[in-house]
N, C-alpha and C positions, 0 to 999 in steps of 0.2 A: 905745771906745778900746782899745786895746794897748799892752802893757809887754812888752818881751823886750830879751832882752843881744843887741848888737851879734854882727855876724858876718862875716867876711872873704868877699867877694865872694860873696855868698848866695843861695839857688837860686832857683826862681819862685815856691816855697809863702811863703815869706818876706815876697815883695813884694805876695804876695795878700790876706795877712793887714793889710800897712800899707794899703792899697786899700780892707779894710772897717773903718778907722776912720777917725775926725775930728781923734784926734790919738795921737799914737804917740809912747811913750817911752823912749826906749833907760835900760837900765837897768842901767847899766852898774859900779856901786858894790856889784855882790856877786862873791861867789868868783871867779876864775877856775877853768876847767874845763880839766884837760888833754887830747888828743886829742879833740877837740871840734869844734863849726864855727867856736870862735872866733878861732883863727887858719888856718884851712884853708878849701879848699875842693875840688872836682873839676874836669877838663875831660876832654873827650871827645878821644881819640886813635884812631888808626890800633891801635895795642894793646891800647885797651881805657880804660876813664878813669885818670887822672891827678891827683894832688894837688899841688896845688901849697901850701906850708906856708911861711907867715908867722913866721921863729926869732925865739923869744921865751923861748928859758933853758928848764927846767925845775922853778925854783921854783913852789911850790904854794900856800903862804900868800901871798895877794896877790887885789886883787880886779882886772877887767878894767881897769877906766879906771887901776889902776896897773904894766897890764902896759909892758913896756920890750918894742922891739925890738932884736933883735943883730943884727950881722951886715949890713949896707947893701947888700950883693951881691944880696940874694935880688930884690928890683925890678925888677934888670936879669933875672936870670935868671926870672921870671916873664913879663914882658914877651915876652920871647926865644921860651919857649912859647906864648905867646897867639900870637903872629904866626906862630910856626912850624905851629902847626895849624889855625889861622883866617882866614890871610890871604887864603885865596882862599874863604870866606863870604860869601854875595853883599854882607850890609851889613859887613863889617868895617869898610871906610872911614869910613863916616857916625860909629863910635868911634874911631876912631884918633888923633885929637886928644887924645879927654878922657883915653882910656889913656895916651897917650904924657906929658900933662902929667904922671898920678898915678904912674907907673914910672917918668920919669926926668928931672921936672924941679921934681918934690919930695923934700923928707927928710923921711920919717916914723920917728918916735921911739917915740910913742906907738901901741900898738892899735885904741884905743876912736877916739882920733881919726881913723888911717886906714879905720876899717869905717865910723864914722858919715859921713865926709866922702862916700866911696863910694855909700853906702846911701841918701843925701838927694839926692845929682846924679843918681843913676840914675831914684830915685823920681819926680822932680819934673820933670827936664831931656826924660826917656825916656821913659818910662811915661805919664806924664801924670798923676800922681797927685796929689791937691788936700789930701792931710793933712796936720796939722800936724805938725812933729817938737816934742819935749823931751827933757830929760835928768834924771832921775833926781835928777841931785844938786843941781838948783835947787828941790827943794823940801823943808822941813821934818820927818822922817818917821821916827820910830824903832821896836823891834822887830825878829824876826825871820820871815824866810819869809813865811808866810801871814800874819801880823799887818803886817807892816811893807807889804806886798800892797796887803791892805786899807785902809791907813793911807793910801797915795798913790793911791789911789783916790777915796778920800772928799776927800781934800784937791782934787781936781781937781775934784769934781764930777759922778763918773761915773755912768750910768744901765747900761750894758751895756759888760761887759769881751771881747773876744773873745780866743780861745787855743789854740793850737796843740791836737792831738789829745791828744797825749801826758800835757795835764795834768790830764786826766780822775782819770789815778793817784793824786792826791796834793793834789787843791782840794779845800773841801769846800763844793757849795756854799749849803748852809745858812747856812753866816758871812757868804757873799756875799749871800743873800736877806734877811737880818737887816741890811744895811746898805741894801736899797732897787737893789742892783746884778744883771742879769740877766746869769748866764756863757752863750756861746754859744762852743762848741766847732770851730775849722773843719774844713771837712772837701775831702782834698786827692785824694781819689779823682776820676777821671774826666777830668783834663790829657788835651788831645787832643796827640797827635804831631802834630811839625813836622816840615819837611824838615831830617834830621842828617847830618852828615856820619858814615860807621863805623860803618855797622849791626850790632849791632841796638840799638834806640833806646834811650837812657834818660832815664829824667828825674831822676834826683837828682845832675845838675851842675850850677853854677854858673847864674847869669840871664845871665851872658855869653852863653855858647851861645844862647840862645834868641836874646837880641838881634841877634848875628853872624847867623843864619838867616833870622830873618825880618824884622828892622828893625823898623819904625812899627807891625805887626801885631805885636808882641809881646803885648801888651795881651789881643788876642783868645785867645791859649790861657792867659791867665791866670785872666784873669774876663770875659772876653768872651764865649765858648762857653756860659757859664751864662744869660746874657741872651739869646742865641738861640735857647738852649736852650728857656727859658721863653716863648719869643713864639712860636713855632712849633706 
């Protein structure tokens, strides 16, 4: 399984990671981070990438699931961007619905519910992905950091956690093999390139991009390549 805080339109290591569990849980009842990917994210431009930034104040005490959005404008003007740089992506259209509903024919107030709403249609709808989501705050669980970690963990039932690379710095995982739970660490080297618009390539934008490029093969440079990888 997986636990990580939601993130505003999230790139392809993200959706790879909910890909290798059975169930994934936004985890959304800690800190918020400023300048972070929780309300941000990139696109790819003719200048170069682009941020596109979800306002949400600059208060700092406050956990994610009780960020606010300010400002109602920013929807349209993200929107505006997506089509302005994507619209001629061979698959833009096969999105253009689900976008057009989430830019401008909802009001999102809250953070956590527009990254989670996002982040489960894409999974599920696009991707194809068969895991389960949860949240955090449905289940029981006190402590801090690492304690409270381990805490919904065990609560769940977990055998094997998986974790972005980054959290090598700061697990330990001793506490984790003292509870019966195996960490596997992912690892995001080796994304093959697709066709991008704006060379030269990159990969740390958005899963938009990918989708608008290549549609139904999105899948294949996420975790697809590793499986061909391996048969070959």
């Amino acid at each position: 399984m997986t636990v990580l805080q939601s993130n505003y339109i999230p790139w392809k290591g993200y959706f790879d990671l909910i890909h290798d569990a059975d169930l994934f849980i936004f985890y959304d009842d800690v800190q918020y981070t400023k300048n972070d990917w929780r309300n941000r994210n990139r696109i790819k431009t003719r200048d170069g990438t682009l941020w596109l930034t979800v306002p949400v104040g600059d208060r700092l005490n406050r956990l994610v699931c009780e960020t606010e959005i300010h400002d109602a404008r920013w929807s349209a003007k993200h929107w505006k961007s997506l089509q302005q740089w994507y619209a001629k992506a061979p698959f833009f259209d096969l999105y253009r619905d689900f976008l057009a509903d989430v830019y401008t024919a909802r009001q999102w107030r809250n953070l956590s519910e527009l990254n989670q709403y996002v982040i489960v249609r894409i999974a599920r709808d696009f991707l194809g992905i068969a895991a389960e989501f949860a949240d955090s705050r449905s289940y029981q669980t006190a402590g801090q950091r690492e304690e409270r970690l381990l805490a919904l963990l065990t609560e769940v039932g977990a055998r094997t956690y998986v974790s972005g690379p980054t959290a090598r710095a700061y697990i330990n995982e001793e506490h984790f093999a003292a509870r019966g739970i195996r960490v596997i660490y992912k690892d995001y080297n080796g994304y093959p390139e697709y066709p991008q618009f704006h060379p030269p390539f990159e990969h740390a934008v958005s899963i938009l991009d990918l989708l608008f490029h290549t549609g139904p093969r999105a899948p294949e440079y996420i975790w697809g390549w590793r499986d061909a990888a391996r048969r070959a």
